[in-house]
ZAMARGU-4260 file (C-alpha; in steps of 0.2 Angstrom, whole numbers, plus 5000, padded with zeros to 4 digits):
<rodrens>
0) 5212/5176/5004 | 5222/5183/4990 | 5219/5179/4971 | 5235/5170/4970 | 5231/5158/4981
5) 5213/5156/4976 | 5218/5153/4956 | 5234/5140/4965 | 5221/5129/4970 | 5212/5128/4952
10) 5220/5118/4939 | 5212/5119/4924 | 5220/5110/4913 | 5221/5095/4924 | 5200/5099/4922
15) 5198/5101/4904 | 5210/5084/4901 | 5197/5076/4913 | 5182/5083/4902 | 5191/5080/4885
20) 5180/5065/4881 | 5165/5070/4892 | 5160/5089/4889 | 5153/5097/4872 | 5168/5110/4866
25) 5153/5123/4863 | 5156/5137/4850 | 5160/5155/4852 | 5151/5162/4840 | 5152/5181/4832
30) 5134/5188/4833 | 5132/5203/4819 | 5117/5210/4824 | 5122/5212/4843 | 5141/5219/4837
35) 5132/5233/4824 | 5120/5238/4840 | 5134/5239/4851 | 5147/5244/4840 | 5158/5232/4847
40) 5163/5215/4842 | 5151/5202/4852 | 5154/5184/4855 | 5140/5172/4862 | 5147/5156/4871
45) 5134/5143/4866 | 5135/5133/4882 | 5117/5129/4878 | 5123/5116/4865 | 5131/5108/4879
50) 5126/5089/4882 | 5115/5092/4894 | 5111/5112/4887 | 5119/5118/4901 | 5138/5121/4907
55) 5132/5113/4923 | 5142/5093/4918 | 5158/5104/4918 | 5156/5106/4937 | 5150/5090/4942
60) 5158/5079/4932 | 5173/5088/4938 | 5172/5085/4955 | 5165/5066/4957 | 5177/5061/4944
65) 5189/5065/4957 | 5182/5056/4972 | 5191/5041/4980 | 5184/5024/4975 | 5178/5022/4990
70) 5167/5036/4989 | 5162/5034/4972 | 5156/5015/4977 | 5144/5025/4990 | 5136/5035/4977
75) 5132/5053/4976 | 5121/5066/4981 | 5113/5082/4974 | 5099/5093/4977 | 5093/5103/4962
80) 5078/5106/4952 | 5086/5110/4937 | 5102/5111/4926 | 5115/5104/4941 | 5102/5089/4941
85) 5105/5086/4924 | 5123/5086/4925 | 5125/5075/4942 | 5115/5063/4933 | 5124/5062/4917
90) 5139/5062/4926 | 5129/5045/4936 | 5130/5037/4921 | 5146/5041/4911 | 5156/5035/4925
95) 5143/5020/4930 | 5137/5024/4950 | 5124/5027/4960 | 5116/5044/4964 | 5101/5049/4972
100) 5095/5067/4967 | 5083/5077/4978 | 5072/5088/4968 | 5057/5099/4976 | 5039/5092/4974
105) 5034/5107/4962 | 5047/5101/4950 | 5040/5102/4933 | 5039/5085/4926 | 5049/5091/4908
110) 5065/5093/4922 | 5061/5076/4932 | 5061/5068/4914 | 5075/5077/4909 | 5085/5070/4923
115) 5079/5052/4923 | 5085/5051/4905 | 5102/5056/4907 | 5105/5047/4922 | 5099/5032/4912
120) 5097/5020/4926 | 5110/5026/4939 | 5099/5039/4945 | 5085/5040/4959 | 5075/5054/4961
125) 5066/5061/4975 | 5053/5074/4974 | 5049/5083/4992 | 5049/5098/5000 | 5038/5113/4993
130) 5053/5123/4992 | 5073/5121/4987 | 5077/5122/5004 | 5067/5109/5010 | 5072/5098/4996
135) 5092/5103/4999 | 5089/5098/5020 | 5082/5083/5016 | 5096/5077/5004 | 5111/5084/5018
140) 5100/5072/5029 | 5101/5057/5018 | 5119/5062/5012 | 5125/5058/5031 | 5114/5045/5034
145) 5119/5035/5021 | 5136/5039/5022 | 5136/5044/5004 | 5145/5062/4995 | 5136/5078/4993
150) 5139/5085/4976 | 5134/5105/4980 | 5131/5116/4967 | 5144/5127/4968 | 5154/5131/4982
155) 5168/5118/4979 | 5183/5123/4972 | 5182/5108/4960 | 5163/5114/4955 | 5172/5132/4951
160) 5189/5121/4943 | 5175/5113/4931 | 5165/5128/4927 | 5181/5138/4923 | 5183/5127/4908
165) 5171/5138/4901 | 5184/5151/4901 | 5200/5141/4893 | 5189/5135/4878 | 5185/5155/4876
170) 5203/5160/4877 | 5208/5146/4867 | 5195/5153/4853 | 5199/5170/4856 | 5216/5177/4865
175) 5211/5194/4862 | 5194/5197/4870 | 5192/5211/4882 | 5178/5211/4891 | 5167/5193/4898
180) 5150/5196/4903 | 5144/5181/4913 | 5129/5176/4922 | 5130/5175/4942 | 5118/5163/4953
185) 5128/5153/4968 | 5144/5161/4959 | 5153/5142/4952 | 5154/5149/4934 | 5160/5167/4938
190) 5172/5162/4950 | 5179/5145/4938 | 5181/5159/4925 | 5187/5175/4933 | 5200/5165/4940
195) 5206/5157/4924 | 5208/5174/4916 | 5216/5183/4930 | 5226/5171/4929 | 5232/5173/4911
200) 5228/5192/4907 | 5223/5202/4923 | 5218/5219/4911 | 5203/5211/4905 | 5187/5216/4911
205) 5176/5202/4922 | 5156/5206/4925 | 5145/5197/4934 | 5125/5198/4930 | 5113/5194/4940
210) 5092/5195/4939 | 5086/5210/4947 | 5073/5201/4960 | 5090/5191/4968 | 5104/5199/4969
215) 5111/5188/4980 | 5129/5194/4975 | 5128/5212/4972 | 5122/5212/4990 | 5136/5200/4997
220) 5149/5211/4987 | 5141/5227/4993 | 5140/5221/5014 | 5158/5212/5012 | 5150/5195/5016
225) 5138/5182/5009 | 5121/5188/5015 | 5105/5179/5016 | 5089/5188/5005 | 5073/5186/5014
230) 5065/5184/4998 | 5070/5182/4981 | 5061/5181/4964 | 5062/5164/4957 | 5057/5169/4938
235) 5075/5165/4933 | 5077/5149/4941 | 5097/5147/4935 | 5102/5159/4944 | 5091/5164/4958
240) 5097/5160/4976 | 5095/5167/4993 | 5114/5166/4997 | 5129/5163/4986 | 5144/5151/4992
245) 5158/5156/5003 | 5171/5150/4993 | 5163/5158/4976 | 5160/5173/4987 | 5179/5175/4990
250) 5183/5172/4973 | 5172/5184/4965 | 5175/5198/4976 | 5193/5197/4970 | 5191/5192/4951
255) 5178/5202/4945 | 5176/5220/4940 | 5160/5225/4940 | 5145/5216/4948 | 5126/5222/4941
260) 5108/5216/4940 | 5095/5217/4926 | 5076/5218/4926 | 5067/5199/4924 | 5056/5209/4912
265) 5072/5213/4902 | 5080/5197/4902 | 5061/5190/4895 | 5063/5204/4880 | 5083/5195/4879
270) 5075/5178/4875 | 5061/5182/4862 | 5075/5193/4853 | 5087/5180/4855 | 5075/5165/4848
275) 5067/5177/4835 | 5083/5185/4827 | 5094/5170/4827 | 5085/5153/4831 | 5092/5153/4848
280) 5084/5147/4864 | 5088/5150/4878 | 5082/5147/4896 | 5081/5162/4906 | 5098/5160/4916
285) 5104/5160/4900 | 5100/5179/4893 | 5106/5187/4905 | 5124/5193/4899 | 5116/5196/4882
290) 5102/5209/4893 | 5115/5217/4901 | 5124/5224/4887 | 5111/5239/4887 | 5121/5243/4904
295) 5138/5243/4899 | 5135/5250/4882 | 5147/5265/4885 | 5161/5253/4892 | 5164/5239/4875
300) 5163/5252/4862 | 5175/5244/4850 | 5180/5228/4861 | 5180/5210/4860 | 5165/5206/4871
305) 5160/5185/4874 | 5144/5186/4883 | 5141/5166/4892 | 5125/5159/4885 | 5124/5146/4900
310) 5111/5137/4898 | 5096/5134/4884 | 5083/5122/4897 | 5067/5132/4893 | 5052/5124/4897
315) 5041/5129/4880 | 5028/5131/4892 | 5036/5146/4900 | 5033/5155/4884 | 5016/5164/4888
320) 5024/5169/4903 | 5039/5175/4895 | 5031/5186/4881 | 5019/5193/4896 | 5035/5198/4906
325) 5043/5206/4891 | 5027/5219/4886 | 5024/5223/4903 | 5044/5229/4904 | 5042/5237/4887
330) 5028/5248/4892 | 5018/5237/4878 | 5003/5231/4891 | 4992/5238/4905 | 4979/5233/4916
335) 4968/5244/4920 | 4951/5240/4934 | 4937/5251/4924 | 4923/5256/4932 | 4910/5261/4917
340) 4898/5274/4918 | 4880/5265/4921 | 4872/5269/4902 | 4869/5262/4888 | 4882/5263/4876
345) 4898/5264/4887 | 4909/5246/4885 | 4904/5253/4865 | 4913/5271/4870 | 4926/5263/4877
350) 4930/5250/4862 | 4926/5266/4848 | 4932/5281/4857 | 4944/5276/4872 | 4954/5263/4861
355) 4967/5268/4849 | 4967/5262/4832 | 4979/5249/4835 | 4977/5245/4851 | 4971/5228/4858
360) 4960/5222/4872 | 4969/5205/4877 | 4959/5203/4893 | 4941/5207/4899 | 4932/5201/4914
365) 4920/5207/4927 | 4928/5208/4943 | 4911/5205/4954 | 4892/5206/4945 | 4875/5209/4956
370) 4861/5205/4951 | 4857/5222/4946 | 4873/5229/4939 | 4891/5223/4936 | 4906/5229/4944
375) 4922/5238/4939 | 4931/5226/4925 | 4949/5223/4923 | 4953/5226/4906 | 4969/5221/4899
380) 4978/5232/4885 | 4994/5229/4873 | 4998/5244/4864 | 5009/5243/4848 | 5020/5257/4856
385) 5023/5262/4873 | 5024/5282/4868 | 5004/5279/4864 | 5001/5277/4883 | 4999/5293/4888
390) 4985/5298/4875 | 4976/5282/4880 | 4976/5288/4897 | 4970/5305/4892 | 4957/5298/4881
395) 4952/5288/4897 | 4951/5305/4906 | 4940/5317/4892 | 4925/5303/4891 | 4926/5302/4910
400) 4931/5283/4912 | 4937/5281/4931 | 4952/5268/4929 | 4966/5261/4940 | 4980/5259/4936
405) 4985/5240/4941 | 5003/5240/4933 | 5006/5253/4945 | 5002/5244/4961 | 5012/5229/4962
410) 5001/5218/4976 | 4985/5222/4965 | 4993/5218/4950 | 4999/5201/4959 | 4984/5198/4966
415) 4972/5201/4950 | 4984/5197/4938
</rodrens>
């Protein structure tokens, strides 16, 4: 398939009239301390202020908007356990009919909340299934059963119509930018958007980002086809998938430019810099083409650069985990398993001698005890800066402390950590 023919089949103004009255226009914002970093001029796309804080309604308003009555009268389907949830179900309501949204079972109860209130009434929900795919079996199952319309994600070309919104409202902002760093999951937004803008200015640089433990893309892109990951690293929910669509496959592979993945840990040091420098949260789907600017710092040196913010549906109970992510990919905290020396005086060695004056013990437990003597501990560190971490571990070394590294060892560190 050619990009012609794919950016024939997506109307986006016919979209963005059908969103007019429904959809947030969010702001492009110029971001100083990013532009001075990057010596560049960098523009954030706060689809976090969306209704729902995600660009997600775009999509699916898009699409059951344009369903014949007699399906609308049916009802609708989705399965999600997040931000497509959210926009299904306020779409449910805005248009007044019935939908019935799968989640999994382990959906935090701030999401299943989250949904039930936009959908306001017109929404069931399920919870089942220990995992998305379950969850998304289950409601194909019910879809055909009850002779009702699946709403997917996003391989629909009016999902991708509806995200490409996104796109016009940038252009519309500012007809100049260069270079549009979006973040890629199932595909929808990067295909919506990369068609719109190939279709009005083919110089300018597309990127897809994806997080490093599912690069579902990068991997289709790579083996010319969509391709299944055995496993994937759910930490950023928005945008990890097994398997990206067919349709936003073909799309993509034409329309972008460049296709790359950042570290989880990186995209965790993204939101605390992001919340702490300018007030903005973000979900972690959301930071992702703000981390990758480290990546293609050499490339939008004196450019117009829009980075997508898609989404800012962060769970304030993530945080802990966040901030642990973050100093562990900073080089900031280590675990160690010590095994002390059997004298008196040695935990007091270790605190005086072993420790540098600004480090900080931020776990310390026993890993087994007898009743004659304990065990090795696993003792947790945060240094103030990660060029400290050699000394420490030459300090270990001169008062004869026999350590493992856990950091190093990623089943221990999974399995003690």
């Amino acid at each position: 398939m050619e990009t012609k023919s794919n950016t024939k089949q997506l109307d986006f103004a016919a979209a963005q009239e059908r969103l007019k009255n429904v959809v947030r226009r969010t702001p492009l914002e110029f971001n100083q301390g990013l532009s001075d970093k990057y010596s560049c001029e960098v523009y954030l796309k706060r689809e976090d202020l969306q209704v729902v804080r995600s660009y997600k309604l775009r999509g699916a308003y898009n699409m059951i908007s344009q369903l014949p009555h007699e399906q609308l009268a049916k009802g609708v389907v989705c399965a999600s356990a997040g931000n497509h949830a959210q926009g299904v179900a306020f779409s449910c309501r805005r248009l007044n009919i019935k939908g019935v949204i799968f989640m999994p079972g382990i959906t935090p109860k701030q999401k299943v909340k989250q949904t039930e209130m936009f959908g306001n009434g017109n929404v069931e929900i399920v919870l089942i299934g220990d995992t998305f795919d379950d969850c998304l079996q289950e409601a194909l199952a019910y879809t055909e059963a009850n002779g009702m319309t699946f709403i997917p994600p996003f391989d629909d070309y009016r999902i991708m119509e509806g995200q490409g919104t996104v796109g016009v409202e940038i252009h519309e902002d500012l007809p100049d930018a260069e270079v549009i760093i979006m973040p890629v999951g199932g595909g929808g937004l990067a295909a919506g958007v990369g068609s719109f803008f190939k279709q009005i200015n083919p110089s300018i640089k597309l990127i897809g980002i994806e997080p490093e433990g599912a690069p579902s893309m990068v991997e289709a892109i790579r083996r010319g086809q969509p391709y299944t990951l055995s496993q994937i690293n759910r930490f950023v929910d928005g945008a990890a998938v097994k398997r990206v669509g067919a349709l936003t496959y073909q799309v993509c592979s034409e329309v972008l430019d460049d296709m790359l993945h950042v570290p989880e840990g990186k995209v965790c040091t993204t939101i605390l810099k992001l919340y702490n420098e300018d007030a903005i949260v973000v979900e972690p789907a959301g930071a992702l083409s703000v981390s990758a600017l480290d990546l293609v710092k050499d490339q939008i040196k004196g450019k117009k650069v829009v980075c997508v913010i898609s989404g800012g549906n962060n769970d304030i109970d993530r945080m802990g985990e966040i901030k642990e992510q973050s100093l562990l990919y900073e080089g900031l905290k280590h675990y160690f398993i010590v095994r002390f020396p059997q004298r008196p005086g040695a935990l007091k060695l270790f605190v005086n001698e072993v420790l540098g004056p600004y480090d900080d013990i931020t776990r310390f437990e026993f890993i087994k005890k007898t009743e004659r003597e304990r065990g090795p501990a696993l003792v947790g560190i945060e240094l103030k800066s990660a060029d400290e971490y050699p000394a420490l571990l030459q300090r270990m070394k001169d008062y004869k402390f026999d350590v493992i590294e856990v950091n190093q060892d990623q089943t221990l560190f999974e399995y003690l950590v």
